[in-house]
N, C-alpha and C positions, 0 to 999 in steps of 0.2 A: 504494500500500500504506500503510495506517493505520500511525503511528509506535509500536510495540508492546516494549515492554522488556520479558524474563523476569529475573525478580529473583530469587537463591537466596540466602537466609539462611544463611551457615554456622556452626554453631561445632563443633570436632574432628570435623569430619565429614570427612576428607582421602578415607579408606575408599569412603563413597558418590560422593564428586566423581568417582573415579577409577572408579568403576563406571558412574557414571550420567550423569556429562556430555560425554562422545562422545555419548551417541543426543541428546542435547541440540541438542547445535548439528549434528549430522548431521539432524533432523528441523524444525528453527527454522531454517531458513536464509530470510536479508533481514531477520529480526529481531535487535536488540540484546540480547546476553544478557549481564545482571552477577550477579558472585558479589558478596554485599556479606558481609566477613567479620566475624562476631561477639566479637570479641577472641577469637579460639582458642587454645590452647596449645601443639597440635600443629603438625604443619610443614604445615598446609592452603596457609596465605596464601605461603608460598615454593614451594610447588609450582604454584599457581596463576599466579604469574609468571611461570612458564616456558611456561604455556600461550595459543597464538593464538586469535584471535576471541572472550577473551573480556574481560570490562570487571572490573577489582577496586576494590571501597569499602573501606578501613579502618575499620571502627568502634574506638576506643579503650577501650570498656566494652563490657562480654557488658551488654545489655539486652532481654534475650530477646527475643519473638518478636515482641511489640506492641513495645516501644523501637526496637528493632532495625532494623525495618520502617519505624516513624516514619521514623528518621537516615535510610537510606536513600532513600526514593521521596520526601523532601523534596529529594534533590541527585539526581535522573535527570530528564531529559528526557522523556518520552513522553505520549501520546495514551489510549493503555489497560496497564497492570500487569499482569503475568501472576505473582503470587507461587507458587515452585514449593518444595515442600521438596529438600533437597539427596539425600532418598531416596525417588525417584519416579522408574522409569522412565515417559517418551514414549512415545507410537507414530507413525506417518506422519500427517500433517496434523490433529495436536492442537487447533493454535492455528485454523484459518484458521476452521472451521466458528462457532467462538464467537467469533470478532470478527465474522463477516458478521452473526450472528445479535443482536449487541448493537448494529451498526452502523444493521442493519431496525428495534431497538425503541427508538429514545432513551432510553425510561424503564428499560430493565434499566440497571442500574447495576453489577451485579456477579454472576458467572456462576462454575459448575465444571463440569467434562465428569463423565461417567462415571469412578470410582476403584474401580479393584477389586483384588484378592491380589497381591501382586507372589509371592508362595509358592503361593498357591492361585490359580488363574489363572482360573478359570472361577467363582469367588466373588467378591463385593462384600467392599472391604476397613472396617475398621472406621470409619476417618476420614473418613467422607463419603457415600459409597457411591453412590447416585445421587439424591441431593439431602439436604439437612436439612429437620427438623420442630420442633417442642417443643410439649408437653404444658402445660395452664394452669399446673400448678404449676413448670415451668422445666424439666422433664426432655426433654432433645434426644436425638433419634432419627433414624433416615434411611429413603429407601427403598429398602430392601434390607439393612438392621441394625437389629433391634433388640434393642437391652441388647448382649451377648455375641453371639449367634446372626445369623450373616450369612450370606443369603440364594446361591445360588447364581442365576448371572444365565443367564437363558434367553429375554435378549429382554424381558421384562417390563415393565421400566423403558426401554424406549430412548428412547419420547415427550420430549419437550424438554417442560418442564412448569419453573408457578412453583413455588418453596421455599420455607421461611422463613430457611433459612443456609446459605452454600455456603461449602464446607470448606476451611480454611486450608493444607491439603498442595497445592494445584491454584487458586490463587484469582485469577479475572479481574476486572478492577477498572477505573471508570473515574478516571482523577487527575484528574478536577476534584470529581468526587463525593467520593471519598475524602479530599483537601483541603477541603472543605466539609464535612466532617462531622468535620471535626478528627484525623481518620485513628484508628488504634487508641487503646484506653483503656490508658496506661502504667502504671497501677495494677495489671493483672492480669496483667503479665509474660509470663505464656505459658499455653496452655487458653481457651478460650470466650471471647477476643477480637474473632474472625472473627462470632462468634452476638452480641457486643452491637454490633457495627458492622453490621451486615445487620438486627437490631432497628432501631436507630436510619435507618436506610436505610428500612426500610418506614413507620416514623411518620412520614417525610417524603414521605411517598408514592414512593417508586420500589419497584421491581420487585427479587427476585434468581430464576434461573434454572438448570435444570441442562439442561445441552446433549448429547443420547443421544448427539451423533454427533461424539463426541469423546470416547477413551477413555486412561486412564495407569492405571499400576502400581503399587502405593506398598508400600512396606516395613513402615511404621509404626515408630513407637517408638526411632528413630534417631539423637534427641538426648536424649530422656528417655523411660525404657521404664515403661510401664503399672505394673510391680513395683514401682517407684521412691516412696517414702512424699511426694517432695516432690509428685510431679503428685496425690497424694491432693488434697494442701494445696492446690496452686492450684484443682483442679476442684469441689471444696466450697466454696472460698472466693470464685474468681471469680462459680461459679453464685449464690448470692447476693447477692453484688454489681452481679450483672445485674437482677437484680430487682427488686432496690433502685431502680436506676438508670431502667428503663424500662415498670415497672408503674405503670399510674395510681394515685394515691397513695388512691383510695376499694379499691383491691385488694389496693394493697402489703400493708400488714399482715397480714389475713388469711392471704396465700399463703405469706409469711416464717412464721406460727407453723406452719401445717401444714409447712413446710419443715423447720424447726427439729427438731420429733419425729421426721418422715421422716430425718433425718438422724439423729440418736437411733437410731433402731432399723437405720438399715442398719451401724450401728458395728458390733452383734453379729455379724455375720458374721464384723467382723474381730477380732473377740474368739472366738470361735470357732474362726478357724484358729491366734490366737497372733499373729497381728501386731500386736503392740501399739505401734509404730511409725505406724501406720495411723491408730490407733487416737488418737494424740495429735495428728497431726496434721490431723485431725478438728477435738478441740477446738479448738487453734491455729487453725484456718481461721476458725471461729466469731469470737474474739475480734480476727482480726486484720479479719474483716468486719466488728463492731462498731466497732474502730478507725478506719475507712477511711470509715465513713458520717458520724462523730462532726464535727460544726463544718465538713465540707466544701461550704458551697455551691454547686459547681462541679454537684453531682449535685442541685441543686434546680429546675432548668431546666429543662424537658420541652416536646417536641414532642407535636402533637395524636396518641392512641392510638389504633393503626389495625391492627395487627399484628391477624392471625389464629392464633391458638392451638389448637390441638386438646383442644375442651373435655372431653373426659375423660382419666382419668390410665391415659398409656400404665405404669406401674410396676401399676396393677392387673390392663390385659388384661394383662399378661404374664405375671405372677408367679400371678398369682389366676387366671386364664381360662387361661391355657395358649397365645397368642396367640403365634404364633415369627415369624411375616410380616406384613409393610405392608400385605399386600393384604388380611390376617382384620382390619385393627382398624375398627370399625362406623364 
């Protein structure tokens, strides 16, 4: 048996641990499962000490999701990473289908099963659904979600099929790749992390995959809920910062200003409903993306560009065409 760690990120998530990891290690048995704890505040990390079979990290600072995960799978042992969120149910034999399948292709580097409703059980959940996409202008999508609207699953998607990002709730990974590519970018905290690490994965040529025949549950929104103005900030701010980072620099530009309006006009919505919260955090993402580019050489370094993009922009089938499923976009 392949040397396989499940790593669960926690911070104040005591709530999910205690829901969700009994089917953990009742479904992951011969595998090592660690909790690595996020600086919590809550009594997670004392209750976890009172629990068998499983491994505890102290992190000393909340460094969200990309930090967090650095600290961690830099001090575990293993052959392949299974990063799980601490709100995802398992089902019976999760793991084994996608290490045999990454085991058959050397080049997949990093895999997720099928994620679907942990409330709506017969729908694809929002985080991943069954596989990631993105649009030339940087707008990520799945199949079986797009925008809002997820798909209900009938089979559809079960084919194990390549992706361009496979979702950070459920993410298989190999550590040697993952340590060669420098692991997450600790600039973008938390949000589209997993999509500039799987960008940077395919400019090196490997693969990422979603594996039908492996299915979990996921809650969503269990450390920071979609309502929350700060995940505005990071998902505006990060997404450009991706852009930045792994566009070739004859395209950057262009794609940043159409970005830039694009972002401009989706504001009105939240100007519309009164979230002016949103609304600032918007700009803030802007300027803190202008900050983050400014004098950083670290981001002038680039691998040859290989990534396939889906050259039209999924925001206009959708909004303009009427386009609700993976399967209408041409």
């Amino acid at each position: 048996m392949k040397q396989v760690a499940i790593v669960i990120l926690n911070y104040n998530g005591q709530k999910f641990l205690e829901e969700f990891l009994p089917t953990v290690q009742q479904y992951s048995q011969g595998y090592h499962i660690w909790v690595a704890d996020n600086a919590s505040t809550d009594t997670s990390l004392a209750w976890l000490l009172q629990q068998s079979n499983v491994h505890t990290l102290n992190i000393p600072l909340n460094k969200g999701y990309a930090g967090g995960y650095n600290y961690a799978l830099s001090r575990i042992e293993a052959e392949y990473f299974v990063l799980l969120n601490s709100d995802v149910e398992v089902t019976p034999n999760w793991v084994d289908p996608v290490i045999a399948y990454m085991e058959a292709n050397p080049n997949v580097v990093a895999c997720q099963p099928k994620i679907k409703d942990y409330h709506r059980r017969t729908y694809f959940e929002y985080a991943g659904a069954a596989g990631g996409y993105m649009d030339f202008l940087g707008y990520p999508y799945s199949r079986g979600r797009l925008f809002d609207t997820c798909e209900e699953d009938t089979g559809q998607y079960d084919a194990t099929v390549d992706i361009f990002w496979a979702s950070g709730a459920c993410f298989f990974v190999r550590k040697d790749a993952f340590m060669k590519a420098g692991g997450f970018d600790e600039t973008f905290f938390a949000h589209m992390e997993e999509i500039d690490l799987c960008w940077r994965f395919i400019n090196q040529g490997k693969r990422i995959v979603c594996c039908g025949d492996s299915v979990v549950y996921h809650v969503g929104g269990g450390t920071l809920h979609k309502s929350n103005p700060r995940k505005t900030f990071l998902n505006y701010r990060n997404n450009l910062l991706m852009l930045y980072k792994n566009l070739p620099p004859g395209r950057r530009l262009p794609v940043l200003l159409i970005r830039l309006i694009m972002d401009g006009i989706s504001s009105v919505r939240f100007i519309m409903a009164g979230a002016w919260p949103d609304v600032w955090q918007i700009v803030r993402a802007h300027f803190s993306f202008y900050w983050s580019i400014f004098g950083k050489k670290k981001y002038e370094k680039r691998t040859p560009f290989r990534a396939q993009l889906y050259p039209r922009s999924v925001v206009w089938e959708y909004f303009a065409k009427g386009k609700r499923r993976f399967s209408e976009l041409p």
